[in-house]
C-alpha positions in Angstrom: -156.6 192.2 -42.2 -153.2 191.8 -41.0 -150.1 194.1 -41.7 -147.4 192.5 -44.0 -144.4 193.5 -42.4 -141.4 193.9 -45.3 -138.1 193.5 -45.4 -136.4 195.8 -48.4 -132.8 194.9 -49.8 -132.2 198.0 -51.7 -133.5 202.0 -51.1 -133.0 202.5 -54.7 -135.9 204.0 -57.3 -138.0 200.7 -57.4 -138.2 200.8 -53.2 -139.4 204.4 -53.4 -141.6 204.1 -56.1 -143.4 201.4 -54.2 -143.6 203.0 -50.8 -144.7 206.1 -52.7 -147.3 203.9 -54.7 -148.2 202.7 -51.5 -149.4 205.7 -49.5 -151.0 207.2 -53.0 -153.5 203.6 -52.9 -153.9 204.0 -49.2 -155.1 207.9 -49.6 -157.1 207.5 -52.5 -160.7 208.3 -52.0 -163.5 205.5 -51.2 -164.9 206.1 -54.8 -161.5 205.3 -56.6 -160.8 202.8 -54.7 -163.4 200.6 -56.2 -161.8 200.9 -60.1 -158.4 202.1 -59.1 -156.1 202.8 -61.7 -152.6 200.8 -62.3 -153.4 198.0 -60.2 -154.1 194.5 -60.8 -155.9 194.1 -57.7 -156.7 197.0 -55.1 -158.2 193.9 -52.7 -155.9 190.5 -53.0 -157.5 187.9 -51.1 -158.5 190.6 -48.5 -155.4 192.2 -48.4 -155.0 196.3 -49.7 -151.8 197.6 -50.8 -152.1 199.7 -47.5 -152.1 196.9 -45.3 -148.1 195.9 -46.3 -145.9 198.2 -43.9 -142.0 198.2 -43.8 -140.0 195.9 -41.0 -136.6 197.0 -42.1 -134.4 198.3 -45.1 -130.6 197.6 -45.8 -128.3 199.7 -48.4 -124.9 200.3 -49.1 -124.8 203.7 -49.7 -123.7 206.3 -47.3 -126.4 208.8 -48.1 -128.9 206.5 -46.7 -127.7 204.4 -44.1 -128.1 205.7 -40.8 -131.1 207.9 -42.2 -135.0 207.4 -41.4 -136.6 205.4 -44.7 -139.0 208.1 -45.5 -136.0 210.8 -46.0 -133.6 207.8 -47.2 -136.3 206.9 -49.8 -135.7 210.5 -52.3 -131.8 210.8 -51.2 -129.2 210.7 -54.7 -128.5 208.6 -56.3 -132.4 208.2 -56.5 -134.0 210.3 -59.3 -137.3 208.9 -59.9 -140.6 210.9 -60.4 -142.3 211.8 -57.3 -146.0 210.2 -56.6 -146.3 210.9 -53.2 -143.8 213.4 -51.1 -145.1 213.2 -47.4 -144.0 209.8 -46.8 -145.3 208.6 -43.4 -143.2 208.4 -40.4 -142.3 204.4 -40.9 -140.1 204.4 -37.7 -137.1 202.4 -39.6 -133.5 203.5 -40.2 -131.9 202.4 -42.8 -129.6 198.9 -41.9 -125.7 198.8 -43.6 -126.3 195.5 -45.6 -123.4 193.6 -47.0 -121.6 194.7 -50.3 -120.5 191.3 -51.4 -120.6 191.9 -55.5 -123.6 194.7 -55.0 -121.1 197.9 -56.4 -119.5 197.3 -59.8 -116.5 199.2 -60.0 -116.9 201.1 -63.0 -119.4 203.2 -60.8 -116.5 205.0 -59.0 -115.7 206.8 -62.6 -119.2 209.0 -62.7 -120.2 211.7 -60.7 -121.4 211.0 -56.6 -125.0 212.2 -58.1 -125.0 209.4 -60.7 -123.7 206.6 -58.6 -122.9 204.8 -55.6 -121.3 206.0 -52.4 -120.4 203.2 -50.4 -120.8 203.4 -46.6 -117.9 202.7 -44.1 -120.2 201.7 -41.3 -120.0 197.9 -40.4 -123.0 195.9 -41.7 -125.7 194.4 -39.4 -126.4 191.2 -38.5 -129.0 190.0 -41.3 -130.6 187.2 -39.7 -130.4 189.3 -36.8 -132.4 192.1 -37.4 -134.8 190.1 -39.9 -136.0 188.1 -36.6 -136.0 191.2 -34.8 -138.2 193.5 -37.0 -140.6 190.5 -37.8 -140.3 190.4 -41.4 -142.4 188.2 -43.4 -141.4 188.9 -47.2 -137.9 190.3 -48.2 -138.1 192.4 -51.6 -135.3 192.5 -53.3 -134.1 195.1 -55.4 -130.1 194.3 -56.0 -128.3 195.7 -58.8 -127.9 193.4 -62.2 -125.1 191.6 -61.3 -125.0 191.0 -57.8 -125.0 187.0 -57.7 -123.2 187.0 -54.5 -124.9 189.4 -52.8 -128.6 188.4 -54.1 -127.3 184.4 -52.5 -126.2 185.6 -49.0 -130.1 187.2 -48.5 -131.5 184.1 -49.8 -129.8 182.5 -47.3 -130.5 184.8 -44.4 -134.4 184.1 -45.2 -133.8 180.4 -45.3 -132.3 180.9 -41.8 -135.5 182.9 -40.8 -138.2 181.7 -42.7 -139.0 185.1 -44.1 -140.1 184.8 -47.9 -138.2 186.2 -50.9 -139.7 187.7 -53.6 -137.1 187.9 -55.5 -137.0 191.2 -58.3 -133.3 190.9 -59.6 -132.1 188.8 -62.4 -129.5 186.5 -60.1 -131.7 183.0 -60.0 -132.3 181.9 -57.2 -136.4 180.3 -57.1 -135.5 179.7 -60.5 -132.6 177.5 -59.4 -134.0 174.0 -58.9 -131.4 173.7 -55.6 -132.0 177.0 -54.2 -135.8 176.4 -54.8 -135.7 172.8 -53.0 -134.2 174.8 -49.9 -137.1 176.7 -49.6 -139.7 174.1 -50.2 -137.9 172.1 -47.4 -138.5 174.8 -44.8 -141.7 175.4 -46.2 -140.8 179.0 -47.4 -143.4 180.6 -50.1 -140.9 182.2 -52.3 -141.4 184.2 -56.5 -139.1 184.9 -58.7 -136.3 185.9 -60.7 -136.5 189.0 -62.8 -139.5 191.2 -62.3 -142.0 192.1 -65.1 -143.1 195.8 -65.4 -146.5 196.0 -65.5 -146.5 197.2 -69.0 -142.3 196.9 -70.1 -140.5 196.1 -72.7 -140.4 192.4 -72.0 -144.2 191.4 -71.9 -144.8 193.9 -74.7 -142.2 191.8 -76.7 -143.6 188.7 -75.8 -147.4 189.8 -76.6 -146.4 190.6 -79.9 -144.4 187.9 -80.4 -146.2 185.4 -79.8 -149.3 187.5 -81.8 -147.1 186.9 -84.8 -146.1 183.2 -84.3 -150.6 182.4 -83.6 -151.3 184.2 -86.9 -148.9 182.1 -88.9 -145.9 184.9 -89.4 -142.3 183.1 -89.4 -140.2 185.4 -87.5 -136.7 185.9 -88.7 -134.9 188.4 -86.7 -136.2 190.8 -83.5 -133.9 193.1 -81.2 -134.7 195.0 -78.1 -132.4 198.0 -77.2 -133.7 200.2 -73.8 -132.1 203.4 -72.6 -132.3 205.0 -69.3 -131.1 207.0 -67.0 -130.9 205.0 -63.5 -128.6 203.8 -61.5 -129.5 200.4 -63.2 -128.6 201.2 -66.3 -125.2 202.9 -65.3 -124.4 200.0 -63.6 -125.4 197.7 -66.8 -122.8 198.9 -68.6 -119.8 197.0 -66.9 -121.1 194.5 -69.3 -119.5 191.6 -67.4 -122.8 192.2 -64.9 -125.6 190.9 -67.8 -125.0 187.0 -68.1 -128.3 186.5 -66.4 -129.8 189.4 -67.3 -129.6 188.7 -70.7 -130.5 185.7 -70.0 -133.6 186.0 -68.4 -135.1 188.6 -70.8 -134.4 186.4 -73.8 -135.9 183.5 -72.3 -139.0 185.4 -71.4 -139.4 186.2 -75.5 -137.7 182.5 -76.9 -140.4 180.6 -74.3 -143.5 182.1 -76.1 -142.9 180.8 -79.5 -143.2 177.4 -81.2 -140.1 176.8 -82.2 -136.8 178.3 -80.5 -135.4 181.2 -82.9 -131.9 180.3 -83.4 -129.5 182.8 -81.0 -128.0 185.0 -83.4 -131.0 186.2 -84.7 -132.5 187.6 -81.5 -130.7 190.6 -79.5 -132.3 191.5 -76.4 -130.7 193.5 -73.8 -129.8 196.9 -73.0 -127.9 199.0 -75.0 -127.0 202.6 -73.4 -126.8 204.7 -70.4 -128.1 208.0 -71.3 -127.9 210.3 -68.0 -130.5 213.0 -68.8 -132.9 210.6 -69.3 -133.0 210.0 -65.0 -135.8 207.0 -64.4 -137.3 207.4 -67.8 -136.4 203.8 -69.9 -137.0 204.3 -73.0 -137.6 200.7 -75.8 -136.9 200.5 -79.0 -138.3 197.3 -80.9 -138.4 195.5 -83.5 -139.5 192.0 -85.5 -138.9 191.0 -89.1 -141.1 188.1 -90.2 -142.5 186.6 -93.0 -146.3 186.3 -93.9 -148.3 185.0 -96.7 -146.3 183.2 -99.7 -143.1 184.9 -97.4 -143.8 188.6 -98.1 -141.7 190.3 -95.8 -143.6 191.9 -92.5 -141.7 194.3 -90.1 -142.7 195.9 -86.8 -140.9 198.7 -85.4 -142.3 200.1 -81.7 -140.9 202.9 -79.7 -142.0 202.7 -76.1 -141.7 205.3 -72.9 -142.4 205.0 -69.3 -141.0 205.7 -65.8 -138.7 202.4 -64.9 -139.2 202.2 -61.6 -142.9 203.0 -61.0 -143.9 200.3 -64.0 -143.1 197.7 -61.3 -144.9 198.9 -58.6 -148.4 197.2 -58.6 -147.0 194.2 -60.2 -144.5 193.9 -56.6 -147.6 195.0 -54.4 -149.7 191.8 -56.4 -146.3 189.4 -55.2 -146.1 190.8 -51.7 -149.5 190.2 -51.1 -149.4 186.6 -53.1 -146.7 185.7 -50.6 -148.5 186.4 -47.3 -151.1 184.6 -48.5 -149.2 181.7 -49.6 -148.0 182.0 -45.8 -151.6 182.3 -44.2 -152.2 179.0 -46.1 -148.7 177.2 -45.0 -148.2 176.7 -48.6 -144.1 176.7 -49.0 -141.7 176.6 -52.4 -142.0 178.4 -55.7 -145.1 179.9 -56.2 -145.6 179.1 -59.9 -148.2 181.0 -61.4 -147.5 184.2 -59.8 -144.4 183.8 -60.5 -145.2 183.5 -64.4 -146.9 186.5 -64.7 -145.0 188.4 -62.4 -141.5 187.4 -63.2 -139.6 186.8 -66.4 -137.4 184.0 -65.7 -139.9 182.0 -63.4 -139.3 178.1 -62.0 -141.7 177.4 -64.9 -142.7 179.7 -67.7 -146.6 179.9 -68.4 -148.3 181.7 -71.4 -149.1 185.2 -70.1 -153.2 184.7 -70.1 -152.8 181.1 -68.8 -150.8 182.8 -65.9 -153.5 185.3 -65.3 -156.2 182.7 -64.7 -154.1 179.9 -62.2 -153.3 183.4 -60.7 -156.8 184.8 -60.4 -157.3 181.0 -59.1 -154.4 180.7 -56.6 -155.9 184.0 -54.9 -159.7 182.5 -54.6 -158.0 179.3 -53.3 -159.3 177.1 -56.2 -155.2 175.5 -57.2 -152.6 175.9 -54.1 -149.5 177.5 -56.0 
């Protein structure tokens, strides 16, 4: 097959653990290949997570632009666990992108290690260098917060035609405008918000919506998450989480009969804990009401590596999106972006998602 060639807005933790992910699939031995573990799919429509290859990157911060990707990939503030050290030789340098709202300013306060550095060097041309490079799909991996930012890439792949998958919770294929653009220019485009592959968000919703089908009333949940990222540092300029919040509670509200009334469900996160590094840590729990309203409550701790947990579900999108371009299918793609995304142009029960999705890749339904 084909290479994907990939545009990446953002070196952070989630673009390393991907391009890590990446070379562990492509090394893995024939054998494991056929029953990989942690992926979805190891063949998508004929595409292998080896066959996706970086066009370009663009970052902000001086320890990485102006450096070769693989190097740029493990420089601070990065500080996620290492899958695969001997990164290949991608022959990309790391473009100055545009700041716009991408820094918030409370980062200045912690130390360089923690935070952002921004460079002084003068950005690129965008569209420029996305023609350039030949970039098909644009991953991006924004900070929380960054509407203005996450807008002025979404407009430099309308210029281009290269498709956005978009990771970060600023909508933008969720936006019924922004998603009319691209269907216009016959763009395939997912989004907003990524899913982990197992997170805090689809566990919540699983269990959810487990309690709502057996006939428990729920009455109050909460989701809290630490971590040690530079996402979670910079969630706590708490200003930044309009849409974040936003689009985590939706995920949850959209899975049970009835819409729980506001003040009774707190999802969000709630603390940057710096030792922690990449590791997110979920602390849940759901008070219902069961037979004759006998009280039933659920607490759950949860562990896992933030930025790795997204890996195969991006890999799926990527390789969603180039087929969605093979077949000159443009606009949202809706059922990937369901199960892939958790504020989506239309939100889909997670196993309904699962079988359009299983569908859209055999070419049965077209989006």
């Amino acid at each position: 097959m084909a290479k994907i060639r990939l545009a990446i807005v953002g070196v952070g933790n989630c673009a390393s653990s991907l391009l890590q992910g990446i070379e562990y699939y492509r090394n893995a031995p024939a054998k494991a290949q056929c029953s990989p573990v942690g992926l979805m799919h190891y063949d998508l429509g004929g595409y292998k997570p080896g066959d996706i290859e970086v066009a370009c990157a663009f970052d902000i911060d001086s320890r990485k632009v102006g450096r070769h990707l693989e190097d740029a990939c493990f420089a601070p503030p990065n500080n996620t666990i290492t899958i695969w050290r001997d990164l290949p030789n991608y022959g990309v340098t790391v473009d100055m992108g545009e700041v716009h709202d991408g820094v918030a300013d409370h980062m200045a306060q912690y130390p360089p290690e923690s935070s952002f550095l921004p460079s002084k060097e003068k950005p690129v041309d965008i569209e420029r260098r996305l023609r350039e490079s030949g970039a098909e799909v644009m991953l991006c991996y924004l900070p929380v917060g960054s509407q203005k930012a996450v807008e002025r890439y979404a407009r430099a792949c309308l210029a281009t035609g290269v498709s956005l998958l978009n990771c970060m919770p600023v909508f933008i294929v969720s936006n019924e405008k922004w998603a009319a653009e691209f269907s216009e220019r016959k763009i395939p485009v997912i989004g907003d918000d990524v899913k982990s592959q197992l997170g805090s968000t689809i566990l919540h919703r699983t269990i959810m919506k487990l309690f709502a089908d057996r006939g428990i009333k729920v009455r109050h949940t909460y989701q809290l998450n630490t971590g040690g990222n530079t996402d979670f540092l910079n969630m706590l300029d708490r200003s930044r989480l309009g849409s974040k919040r936003k689009s985590k509670t939706e995920a949850v509200q959209s899975v049970m009969p009835e819409r729980m009334p506001d003040g009774d469900v707190h999802i969000g996160p709630s603390d940057y804990v710096a030792w922690q590094h990449d590791n997110k840590v979920c602390f849940l729990r759901i008070e219902g009401e069961g037979f004759a309203g006998i009280p039933i409550e659920l607490e759950l701790r949860m562990s896992v590596q933030d930025s790795p947990n997204s890996g195969g579900v991006v890999i799926d999108g990527i390789r969603c999106l180039r087929l969605a371009r093979d077949r000159k299918i443009g606009g949202p793609l809706y059922s990937i972006a369901a199960y892939t995304m958790k504020h989506p142009p239309r939100q889909i029960a997670d196993d309904i998602a699962r079988e359009r999705v299983e569908k859209f890749i055999s070419g049965e339904i077209e989006r």
